[in-house]
C-alpha positions in Angstrom: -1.3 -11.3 17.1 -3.7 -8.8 19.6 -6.1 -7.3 17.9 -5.1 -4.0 19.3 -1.4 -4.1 17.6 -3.0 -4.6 14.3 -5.0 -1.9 14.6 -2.3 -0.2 15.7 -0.1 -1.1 12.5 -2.6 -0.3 10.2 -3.2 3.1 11.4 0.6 3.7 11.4 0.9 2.1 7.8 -2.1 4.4 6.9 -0.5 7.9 8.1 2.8 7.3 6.9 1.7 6.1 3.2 -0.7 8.5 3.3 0.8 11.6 4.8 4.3 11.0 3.5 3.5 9.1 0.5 1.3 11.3 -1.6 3.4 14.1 -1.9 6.6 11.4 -2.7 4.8 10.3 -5.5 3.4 13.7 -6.6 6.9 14.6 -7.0 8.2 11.3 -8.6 6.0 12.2 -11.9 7.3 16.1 -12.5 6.3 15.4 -15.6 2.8 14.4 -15.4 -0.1 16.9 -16.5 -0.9 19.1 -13.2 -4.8 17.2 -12.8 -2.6 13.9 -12.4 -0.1 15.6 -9.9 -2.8 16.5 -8.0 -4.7 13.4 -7.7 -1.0 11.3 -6.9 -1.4 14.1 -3.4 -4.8 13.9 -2.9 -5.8 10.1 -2.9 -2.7 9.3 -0.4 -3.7 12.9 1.8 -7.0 11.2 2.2 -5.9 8.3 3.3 -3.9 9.5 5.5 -6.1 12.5 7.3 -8.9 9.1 7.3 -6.2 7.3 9.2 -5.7 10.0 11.7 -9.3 10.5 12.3 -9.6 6.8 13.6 -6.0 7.0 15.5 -8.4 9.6 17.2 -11.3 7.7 17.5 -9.5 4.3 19.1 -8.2 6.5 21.2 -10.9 8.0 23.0 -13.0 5.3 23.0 -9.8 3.4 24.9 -9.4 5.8 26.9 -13.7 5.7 28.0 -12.8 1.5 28.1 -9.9 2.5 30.7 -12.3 5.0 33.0 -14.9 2.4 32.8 -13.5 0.0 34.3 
């Protein structure tokens, strides 16, 4: 596989568990003590905003590659 569509797939894997998942499993334990609720959002909402920062980055620096050349 290019090494560009599995960057690609992990970035999208990345925000959507991230971004979508966290607060999905936030709410799947209503039950859970409000430091653990938290925590299920947070880990996965770091994930994700990491995810988006190097959907950015690959990005730009494709776009520099493109200009380059």
């Amino acid at each position: 596989m290019d090494h560009e569509k599995v960057i690609t797939i992990a970035i999208l894997v990345g925000l959507f568990g991230g971004l979508v998942g966290g607060p999905v499993a936030s709410l799947a334990d209503y039950y859970a003590s409000p430091e653990k609720r938290l925590w299920l959002f947070m880990a996965p909402e770091i994930i994700g905003f990491i995810c988006a920062g190097m959907m950015v980055h690959y990005g730009k620096s494709k776009k520099k590659e493109k200009q380059e050349a």
